[in-house]
N, C-alpha and C positions, 0 to 999 in steps of 0.2 A: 441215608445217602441220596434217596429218588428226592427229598425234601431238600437236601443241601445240595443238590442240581436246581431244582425248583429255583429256590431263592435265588441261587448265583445267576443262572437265566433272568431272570426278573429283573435282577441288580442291573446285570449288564444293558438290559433294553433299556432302562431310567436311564443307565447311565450315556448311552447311545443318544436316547430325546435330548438330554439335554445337551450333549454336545454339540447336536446339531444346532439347537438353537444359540447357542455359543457362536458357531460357525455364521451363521443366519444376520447374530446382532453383530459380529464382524464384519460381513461381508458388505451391509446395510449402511455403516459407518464409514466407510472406505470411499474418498473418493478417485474416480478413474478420469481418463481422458477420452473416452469412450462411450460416456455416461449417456448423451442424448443421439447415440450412431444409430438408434431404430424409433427413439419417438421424435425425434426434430435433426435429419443428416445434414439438414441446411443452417444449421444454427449457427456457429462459428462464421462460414462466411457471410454471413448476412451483417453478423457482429462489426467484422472484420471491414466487410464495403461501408457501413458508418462509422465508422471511427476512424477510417482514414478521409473520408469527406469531411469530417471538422478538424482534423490537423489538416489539411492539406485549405482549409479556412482561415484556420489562425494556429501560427505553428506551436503558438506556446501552449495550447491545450494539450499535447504530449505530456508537459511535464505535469501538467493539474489532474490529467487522467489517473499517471503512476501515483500521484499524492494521494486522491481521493481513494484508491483501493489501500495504500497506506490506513488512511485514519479510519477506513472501517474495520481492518480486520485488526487492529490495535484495541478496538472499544466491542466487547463483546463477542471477539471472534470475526470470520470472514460470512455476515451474516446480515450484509447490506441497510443497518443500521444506520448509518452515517445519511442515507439517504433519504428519510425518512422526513415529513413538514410533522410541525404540530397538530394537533389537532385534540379533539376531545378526549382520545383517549391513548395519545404517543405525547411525551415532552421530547421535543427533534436537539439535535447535539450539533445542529448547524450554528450555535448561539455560542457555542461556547468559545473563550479567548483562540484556542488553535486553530478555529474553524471559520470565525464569524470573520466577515469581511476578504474572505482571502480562499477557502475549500470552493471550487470553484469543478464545472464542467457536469452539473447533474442535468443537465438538461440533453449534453451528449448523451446522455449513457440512457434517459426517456427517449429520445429519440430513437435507439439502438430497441431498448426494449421493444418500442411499436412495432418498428420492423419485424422481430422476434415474434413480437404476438400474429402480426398480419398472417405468418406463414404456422404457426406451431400455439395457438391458444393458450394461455395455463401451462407450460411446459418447463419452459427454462427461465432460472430463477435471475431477480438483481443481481446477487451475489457473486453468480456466476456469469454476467454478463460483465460486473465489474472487474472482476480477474482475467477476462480474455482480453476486454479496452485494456488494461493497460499493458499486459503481455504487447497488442497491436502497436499499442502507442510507444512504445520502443524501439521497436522493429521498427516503425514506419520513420525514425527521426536516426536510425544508422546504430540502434541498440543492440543487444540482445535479443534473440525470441527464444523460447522453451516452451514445452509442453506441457499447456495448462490441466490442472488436474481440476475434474467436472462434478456435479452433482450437490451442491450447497443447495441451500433453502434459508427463505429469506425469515428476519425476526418480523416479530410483530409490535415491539418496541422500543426505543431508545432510550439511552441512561448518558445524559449528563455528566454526572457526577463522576462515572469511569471515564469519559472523555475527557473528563477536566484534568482526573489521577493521570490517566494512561498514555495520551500523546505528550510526545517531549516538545520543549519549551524551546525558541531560539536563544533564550539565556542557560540553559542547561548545561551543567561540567560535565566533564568526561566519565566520572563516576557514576554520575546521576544517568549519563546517558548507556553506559554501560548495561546498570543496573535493571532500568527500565528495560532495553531488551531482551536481559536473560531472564525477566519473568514472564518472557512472552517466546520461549525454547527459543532464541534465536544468538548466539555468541558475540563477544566483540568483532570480530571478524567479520561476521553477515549486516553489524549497526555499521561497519564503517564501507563495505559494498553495498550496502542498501541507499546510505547517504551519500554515494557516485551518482543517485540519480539529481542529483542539484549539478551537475553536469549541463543542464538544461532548465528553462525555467526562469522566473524570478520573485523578487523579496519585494516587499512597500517599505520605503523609509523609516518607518515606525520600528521594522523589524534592527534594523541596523545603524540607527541614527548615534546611539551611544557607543559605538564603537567605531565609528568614523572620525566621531568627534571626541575621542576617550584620549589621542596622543600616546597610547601604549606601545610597549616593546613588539607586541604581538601582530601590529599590523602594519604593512609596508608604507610608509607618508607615503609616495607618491599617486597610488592605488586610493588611501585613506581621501586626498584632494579631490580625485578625479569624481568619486561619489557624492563628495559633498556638492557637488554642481546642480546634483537635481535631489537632494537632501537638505534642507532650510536648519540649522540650528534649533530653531524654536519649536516646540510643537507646539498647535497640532498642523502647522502650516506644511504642507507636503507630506504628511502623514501616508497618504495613499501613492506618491508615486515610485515608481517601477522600477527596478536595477537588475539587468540581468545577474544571474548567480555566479555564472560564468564568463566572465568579461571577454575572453579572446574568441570561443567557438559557440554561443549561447545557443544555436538552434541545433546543434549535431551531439548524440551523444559520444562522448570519446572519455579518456582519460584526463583532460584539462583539469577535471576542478582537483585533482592531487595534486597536481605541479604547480597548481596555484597557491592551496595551503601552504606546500613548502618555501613557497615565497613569500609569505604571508599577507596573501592575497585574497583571503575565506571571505566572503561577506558577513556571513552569520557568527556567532561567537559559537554557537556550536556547529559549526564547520571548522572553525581555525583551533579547538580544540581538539579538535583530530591528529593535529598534528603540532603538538606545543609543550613536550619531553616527555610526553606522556608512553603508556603501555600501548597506543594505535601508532605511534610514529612509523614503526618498522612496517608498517601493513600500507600505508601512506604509501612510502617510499617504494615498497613494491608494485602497488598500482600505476606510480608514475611509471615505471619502468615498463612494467610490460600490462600493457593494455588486454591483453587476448587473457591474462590470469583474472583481472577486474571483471573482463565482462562474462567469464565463467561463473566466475563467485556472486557477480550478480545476479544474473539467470536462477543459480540455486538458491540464492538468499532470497529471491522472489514468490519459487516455488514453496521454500518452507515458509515463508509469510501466507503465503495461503493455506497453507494446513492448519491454521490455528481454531481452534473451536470453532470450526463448524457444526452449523445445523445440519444435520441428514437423517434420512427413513423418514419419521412421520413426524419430527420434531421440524419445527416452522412451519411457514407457506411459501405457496409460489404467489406472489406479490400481482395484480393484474398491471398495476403501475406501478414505479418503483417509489414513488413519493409519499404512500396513503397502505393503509393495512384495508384489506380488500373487505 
C-alpha cells in the first residue's frame, strides 16, 4: 500500500510538471494586448504618432497600410514576411504578381519601427508594428479601431511561392475566393468584411482594364465609361494609372463600396463578385444597410486576420530593421 502511495505521488508530481509546462507553452503562444505594457509602455503611441504623419501626408497610405498587414499575415502567418528585401539569404515576396508594383507603404512602417527602436531597442517586433499601422490607419481615415492583439515575432525568411498560392488574384471567383479564406480560419462572412476595406484606396488600370472594356451584364456602362477615361484600351499604355476603388467617398472609410456593387459599380471583378447571385449577396446587401454591423465585423475580421500563425516565445526574431534578418 506505502508503494502504491509511492508511485501515485510520483505520478501525480510528473503529472503536475507537465501540466505546467502545458500551461507555460500556452501561455507563451498567446497573444495579448498588453504584451509590451512593462518592456516598451510607449510603443503604441509612438506607432500611432507615425502612422498618422504619413496619412495625414498622403491619404491614400491608409488603405496601402490595411493591405500590406493583409498580404503578410495571408503568406506565412502574421510574421512580417511581406517586408522583407532579398538578399543572400531571404528570396522577398515583394516580386510577386500581387505584390510587385502595387504593395506599397514599407517605408512607413521603417519609419515607425526607428521611432520604436529610438525609445525600446530590440523590443517590439515588425509584425507587430504592422497590425497596430493598420488598426491606426483605419481609425485615422473614419474606420474602425479594435484592440490589437501584441507579441508576434518576426520570420527570418520569405516564400514566394506561398505568396503566389496564398493571396487572392483581382480575377478571382467567388469560390475561389471563398476558398482561399477559409484555409486561412476566416469565413465567407469575414472575406466579404475584410474586402469593405476597398472602401478606400486604389486599383492601376491593369487591374481593371478588362472589365471596363468587357461590355458585360455585371457592370454599370455608365461607371464602365467613366473609367475608361484614364484607362487606354491597349496595354501596356496606362498600365499604372490610378482609379479610386470607391468612386463617390475614396478617402473616408464608410459603407459605399457595398452600395456600389449592388449597382454594379465594383471596379475589380473580385469586388463585383461579391455581389452577382451569389451565396455573399445577402451579406452585401446587409452592409449597405447598416454600416455600424460592417464596421463591427470588420474590426473582428481584422483581429482574427491577425491571429493567423504567428510567431511567438522563441520562435522568430525581433527584426532590428524590418527589411533585412538582423
Amino acid at each position: 500500500m506505502v508503494a502504491a502511495v509511492a508511485v501515485s505521488s510520483s505520478a501525480s508530481k510528473v503529472a503536475a510538471v507537465v501540466m505546467l509546462l502545458l500551461l507555460s507553452s500556452g501561455c507563451q503562444a498567446q497573444l495579448s494586448s498588453t504584451f509590451y505594457a512593462s518592456t516598451c509602455p510607449n510603443a503604441l503611441s509612438t506607432i500611432r504618432t507615425s502612422i498618422r504623419s504619413a496619412i495625414a501626408r498622403e491619404r491614400r497610405m491608409a488603405a496601402s497600410l490595411i493591405r500590406l498587414h493583409f498580404h503578410d499575415c495571408f503568406v506565412q502567418g502574421c510574421d512580417a514576411s511581406v517586408l522583407l528585401d532579398d538578399s543572400a539569404t531571404v528570396t522577398s515576396e515583394k516580386s510577386v504578381i500581387q505584390n510587385a508594383n502595387s504593395a506599397r507603404g514599407f517605408e512607413v512602417i521603417d519609419q515607425a519601427k526607428s521611432a520604436v527602436e529610438n525609445i525600446c531597442p530590440g523590443v517590439v517586433s515588425c509584425a507587430d508594428i504592422l497590425a497596430v499601422a493598420a488598426r491606426d490607419a483605419s481609425e485615422y481615415v473614419g474606420g474602425p479601431s479594435w484592440t490589437v492583439k501584441l507579441g508576434r515575432r518576426d520570420s527570418t525568411n520569405g516564400s514566394p511561392s506561398l505568396a503566389n498560392r496564398d493571396l487572392p488574384r483581382f480575377t478571382d471567383s467567388l469560390e475561389s475566393l471563398i476558398s482561399l479564406f477559409g484555409t486561412k480560419g476566416l469565413s465567407a462572412r469575414d472575406m466579404v468584411a475584410l474586402s469593405g476595406s476597398h472602401t478606400i484606396g486604389q486599383a492601376q488600370c491593369v487591374t481593371f482594364r478588362d472589365r471596363i472594356y468587357s461590355n458585360g451584364s455585371d457592370i454599370d456602362a455608365g461607371f464602365a465609361s467613366t473609367r475608361r477615361r484614364n484607362c487606354p484600351a491597349t496595354p501596356p499604355n496606362g498600365n499604372g494609372n490610378l482609379a479610386p476603388l470607391d468612386l463617390v467617398t475614396p478617402n473616408s472609410f464608410d459603407n459605399n463600396y457595398f452600395k456600389n456593387l449592388m449597382q454594379k459599380k465594383g471596379l475589380l471583378q473580385s469586388d463585383q463578385v461579391l455581389f452577382s447571385g451569389g451565396s455573399t449577396d445577402s451579406i452585401v446587401s446587409e452592409y449597405s444597410r447598416t454600416p455600424s454591423t460592417f464596421s463591427s465585423d470588420f474590426a473582428s475580421a481584422m483581429i482574427k486576420m491577425g491571429d493567423i500563425e504567428p510567431l511567438t516565445g522563441s520562435s522568430g526574431i525581433i527584426r532590428r530593421i524590418c527589411s533585412a534578418v538582423n
